[in-house]
N, C-alpha and C positions, 0 to 999 in steps of 0.2 A: 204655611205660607211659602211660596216661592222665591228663593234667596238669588234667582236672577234679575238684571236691572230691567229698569223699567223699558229704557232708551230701548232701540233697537236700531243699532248702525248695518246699512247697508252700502255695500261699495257697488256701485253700476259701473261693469266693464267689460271692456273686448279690445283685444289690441287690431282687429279690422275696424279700419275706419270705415263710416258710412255706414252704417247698422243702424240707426238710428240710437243711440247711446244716450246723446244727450237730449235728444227731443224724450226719449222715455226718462230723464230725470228732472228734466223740467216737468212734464207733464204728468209725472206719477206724484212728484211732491204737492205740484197744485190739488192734484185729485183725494190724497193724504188728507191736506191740510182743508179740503173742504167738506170732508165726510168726520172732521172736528178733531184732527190729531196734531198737535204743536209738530211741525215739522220743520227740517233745518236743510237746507242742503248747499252742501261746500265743493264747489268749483275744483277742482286740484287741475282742470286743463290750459296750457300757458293760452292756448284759445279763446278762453275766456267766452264762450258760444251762453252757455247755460247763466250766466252773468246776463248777458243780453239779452238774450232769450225771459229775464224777469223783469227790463225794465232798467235794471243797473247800469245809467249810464258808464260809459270807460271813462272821461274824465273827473267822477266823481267818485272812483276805487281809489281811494284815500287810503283805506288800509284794506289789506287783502291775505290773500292763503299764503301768501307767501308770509309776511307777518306774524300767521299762526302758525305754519311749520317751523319758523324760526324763531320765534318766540318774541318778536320786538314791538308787540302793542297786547293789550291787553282784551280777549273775547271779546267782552263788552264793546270794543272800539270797532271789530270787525264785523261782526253779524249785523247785518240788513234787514228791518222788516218791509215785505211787499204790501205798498200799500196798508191796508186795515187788517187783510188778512190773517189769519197763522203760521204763514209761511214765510222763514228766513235764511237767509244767503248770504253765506259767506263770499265774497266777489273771487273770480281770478286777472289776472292780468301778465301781459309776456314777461312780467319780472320773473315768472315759474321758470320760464325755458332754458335759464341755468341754475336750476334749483337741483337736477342732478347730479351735476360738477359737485357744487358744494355739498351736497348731502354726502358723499365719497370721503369728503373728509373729515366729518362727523362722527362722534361714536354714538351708539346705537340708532344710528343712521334711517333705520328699518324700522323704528320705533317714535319719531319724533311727530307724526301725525296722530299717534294714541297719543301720544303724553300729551299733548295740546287738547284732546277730549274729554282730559283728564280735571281741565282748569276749572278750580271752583265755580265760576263764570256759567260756564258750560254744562257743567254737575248739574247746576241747582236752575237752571232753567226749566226743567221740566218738560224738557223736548222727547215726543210721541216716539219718532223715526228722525235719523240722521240719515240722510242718504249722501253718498260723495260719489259726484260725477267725476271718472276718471278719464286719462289722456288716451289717445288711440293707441299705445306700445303699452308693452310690459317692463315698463323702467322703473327707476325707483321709487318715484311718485305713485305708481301704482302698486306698487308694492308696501311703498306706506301706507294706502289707502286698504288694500286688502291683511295687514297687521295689526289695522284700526278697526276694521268692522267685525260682528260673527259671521255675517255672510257674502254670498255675493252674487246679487242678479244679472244674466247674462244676456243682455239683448241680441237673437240672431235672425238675420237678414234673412227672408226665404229665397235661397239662390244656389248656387252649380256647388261652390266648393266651401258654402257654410260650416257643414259638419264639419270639415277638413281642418278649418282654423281654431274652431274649438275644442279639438283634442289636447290639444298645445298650450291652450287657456287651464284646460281640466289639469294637465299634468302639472304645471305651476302651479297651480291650487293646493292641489297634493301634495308638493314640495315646501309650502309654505306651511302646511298643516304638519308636517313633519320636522321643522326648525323652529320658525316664530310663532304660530298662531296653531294651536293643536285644534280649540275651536271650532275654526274655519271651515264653512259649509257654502254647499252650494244652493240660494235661495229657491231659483230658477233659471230655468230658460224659456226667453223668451220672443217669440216670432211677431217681428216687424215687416212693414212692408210688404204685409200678405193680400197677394189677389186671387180671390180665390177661382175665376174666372182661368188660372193657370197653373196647367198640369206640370210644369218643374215647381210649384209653391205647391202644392199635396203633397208631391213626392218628397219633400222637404221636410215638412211637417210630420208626412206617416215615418220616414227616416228616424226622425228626431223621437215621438212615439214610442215606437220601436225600439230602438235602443237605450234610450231614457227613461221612459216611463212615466213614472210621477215627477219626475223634476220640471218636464215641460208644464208650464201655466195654460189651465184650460183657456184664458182669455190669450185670441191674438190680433196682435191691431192691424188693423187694414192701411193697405195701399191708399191714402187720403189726403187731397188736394188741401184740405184745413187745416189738416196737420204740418203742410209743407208751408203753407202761407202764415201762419201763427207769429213763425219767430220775426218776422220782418214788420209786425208790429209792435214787436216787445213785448206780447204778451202768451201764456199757455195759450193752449187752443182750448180747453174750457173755458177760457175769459172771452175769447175770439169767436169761435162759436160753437155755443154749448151743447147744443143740439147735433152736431155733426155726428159721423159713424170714430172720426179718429179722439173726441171728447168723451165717447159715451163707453168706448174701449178703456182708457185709460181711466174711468171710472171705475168699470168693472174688475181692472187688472187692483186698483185701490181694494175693494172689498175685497177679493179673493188672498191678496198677503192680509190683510188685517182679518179675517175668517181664519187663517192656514196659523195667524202665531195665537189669535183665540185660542184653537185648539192645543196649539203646543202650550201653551199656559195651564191648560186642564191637564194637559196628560203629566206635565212637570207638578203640577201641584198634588196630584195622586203618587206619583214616585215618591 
């Protein structure tokens, strides 16, 4: 039997903003949580976008990430369930945006979003995938989030100086896997805002290919008007409409990681 947990924490990040970052954490946990896997996902951006984007109103974050990183309400009192579904949310709200001041002066500063995943609460839920939407920088918030996760899926833009930004991402990865989190891997990369109608979005992709290899995700999502109008009604764009090209993408990105950790569960239970 395989002595790794069940959970499987993923941090979704990029310090370029406008990647679509959070529309892929909204949308990937919706897609999770409807192909039947208890899924969780926690805000850490003082933006509070992916909050919204599920419906959670802002004057109803009563208790939030900031609560859980600091410890002063209890799991239970944070976590959101959407609607009926499987899918729950941690809220954020701009009480984050001096959440790295004070983390500076914390000790193990680097650590206090694991030790919060650690909470009995949290443990015995029985949650599939944890995914945490991260801030647009490499601050400490996201450094708690990638010390908290095994991995980390990298949403990239297909554009001029994409690969450019992500060397930068990979090298802190590196660096974190060498101090805090030995772990730490890279899930994917993953191509947003792909049209495929345009020759700098191939060249981007066969770039990426290329150099990468298997870490790029065969699924990429398309440049899609559904997708852009989803959050403005507070809901995933599989709720919004199911049938479009940017719901049926983030379906498929759904199976292809829950196929990719099936397999690593066989290959770990043979070792």
């Amino acid at each position: 039997m395989s002595s790794q947990p069940k959970t499987r924490v993923i941090a979704i990040a990029n310090q370029k903003g406008g990647v679509g970052k959070t529309t892929t954490a909204i949308n990937l946990a919706a897609a999770l949580a409807e192909q039947g896997n208890k899924t969780l996902l926690i805000d850490i951006d003082p933006q509070g976008n992916a909050s919204t984007g599920l419906g959670i109103d802002a004057k109803s974050r009563r208790h939030t990430t900031y609560d859980l990183v600091f410890g002063d309400a209890p799991a239970t009192d944070i976590m959101r369930q959407v609607g009926e579904s499987l899918l729950w949310v941690v809220p954020a709200t701009t009480d984050l945006s001096s959440a790295d001041i004070e983390l500076m002066s914390r000790a193990r500063r680097t650590y206090l979003l694991q030790d919060a995943l650690r909470q009995p609460a949290i443990m015995q839920a029985g949650f599939d995938y944890i995914l945490i939407d991260c801030p647009p920088s490499l601050n400490l918030l996201t450094v708690n989030a990638m010390v908290a996760a095994q991995s980390v899926l990298v949403p990239l833009q297909a554009e001029f100086f994409a690969l450019e930004g992500l060397s930068q991402l990979m090298l802190s990865i590196r660096e974190l896997r060498e101090t805090a989190n030995p772990t730490l891997r890279i899930e994917g990369i993953l191509l947003t805002m792909y049209d495929r109608r345009n020759n700098l979005a191939q060249q981007v992709e066969a770039d990426a290919r290329d150099n990468l290899g298997d870490l790029v995700f065969q699924t990429v999502i398309p440049r899609n008007v559904r997708v852009s109008e989803a959050p403005s009604y507070a809901v995933p764009v599989l709720q919004y409409d199911s049938q479009s090209k940017g719901a049926v993408a983030y379906r498929d990105l759904a199976a292809e990681l829950m196929a990719k950790h099936g397999k690593l569960q066989q290959e770990r239970a043979v070792s």
